[in-house]
N, C-alpha and C positions, 0 to 999 in steps of 0.2 A: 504494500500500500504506500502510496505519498502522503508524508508528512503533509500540512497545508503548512507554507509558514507566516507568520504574522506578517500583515499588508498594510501598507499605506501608499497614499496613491498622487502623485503631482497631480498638479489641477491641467496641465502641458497634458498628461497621461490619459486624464476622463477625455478630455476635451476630441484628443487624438482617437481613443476609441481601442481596443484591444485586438480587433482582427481585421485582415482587408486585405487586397491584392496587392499591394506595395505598404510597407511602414519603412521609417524611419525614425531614430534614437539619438539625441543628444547626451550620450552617454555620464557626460563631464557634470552635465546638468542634473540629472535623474540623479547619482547619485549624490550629488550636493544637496537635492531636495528632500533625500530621505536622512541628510547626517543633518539635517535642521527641523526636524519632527523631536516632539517629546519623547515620541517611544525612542528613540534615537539614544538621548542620553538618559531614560531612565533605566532600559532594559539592556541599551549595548546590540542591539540585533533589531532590525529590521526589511522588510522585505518591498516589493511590489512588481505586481504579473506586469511585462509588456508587452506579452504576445498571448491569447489563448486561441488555439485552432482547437479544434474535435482532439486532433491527431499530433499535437507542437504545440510547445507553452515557452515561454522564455523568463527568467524571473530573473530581476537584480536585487540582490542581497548584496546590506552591508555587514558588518559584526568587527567589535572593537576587540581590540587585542585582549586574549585571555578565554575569552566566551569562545563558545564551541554550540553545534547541532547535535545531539544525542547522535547513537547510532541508529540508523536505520535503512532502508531498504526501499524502492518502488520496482513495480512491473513494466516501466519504461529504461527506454538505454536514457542514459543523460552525458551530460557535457558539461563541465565547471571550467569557465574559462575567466583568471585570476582579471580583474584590471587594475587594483590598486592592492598594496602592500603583500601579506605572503598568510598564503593559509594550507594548513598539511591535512589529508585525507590519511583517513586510518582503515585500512583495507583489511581483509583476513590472513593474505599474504603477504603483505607489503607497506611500507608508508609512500604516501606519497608528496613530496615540498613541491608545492606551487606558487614561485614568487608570482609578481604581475610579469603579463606577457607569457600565462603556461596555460594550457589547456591538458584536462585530462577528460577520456571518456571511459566510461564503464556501460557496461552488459545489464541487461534487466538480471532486480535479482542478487545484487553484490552488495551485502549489508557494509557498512562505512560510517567513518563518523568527519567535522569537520571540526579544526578547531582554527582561530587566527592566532596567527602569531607576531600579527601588527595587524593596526585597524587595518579593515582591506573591504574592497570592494569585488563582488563578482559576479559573471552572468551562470544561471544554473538553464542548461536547455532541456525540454526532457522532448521524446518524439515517441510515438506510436497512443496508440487508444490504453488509456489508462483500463484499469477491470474495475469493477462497479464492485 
């Protein structure tokens, strides 16, 4: 299953709408909007969807150095591509260090944890039809 993670939403983001034949992302921006939200500095973590298809979702997550995502698991492949500061993925095999500038993909299915190890920013991509 997909965790859902906590949302907040630029007003850039409603306005723009979450699906459609072409989008584009002010990357710099979105994530500046969500390091200036309450949930921001009260919780250290927060998220918001910028793609939702049936079958592709895109989410940018921030999370302040130290905070981490529990472990867990979905039935989608996904993509965590770092863009700001370094967060490591805790695999069953392996760790993974992702400063900004890494991409890692995993397999539906492959329980992980995230943690940062500097405030960081990243995009989480997941693809196929989630299971109900």
């Amino acid at each position: 299953m997909t965790k859902e993670l906590s949302t907040t939403t630029s007003a850039e983001s409603v306005a723009r709408g979450l699906t459609g034949p072409s989008l584009s992302f002010d990357l710099a921006a979105e994530t500046q909007a969500l390091l200036n939200t309450p949930l921001w500095e009260r919780s250290g973590h927060t998220a918001t969807t910028l793609v939702k298809h049936e079958d592709f979702r895109v989410v940018l997550v921030v999370l302040k150095a130290g905070r981490s995502l529990r472990q867990h698991q979905t039935d989608q492949r996904i993509s965590i591509h770092t863009l700001t500061g370094r967060v490591q993925m805790n695999l069953p095999d392996q760790t993974a260090d992702l400063p900004a500038g890494r991409v890692l993909i995993l397999d539906k299915a492959i329980e992980h944890d995230v943690v940062a190890l500097e405030d960081s920013a990243f995009l989480l991509s997941l693809s196929g039809v989630p299971k109900e």
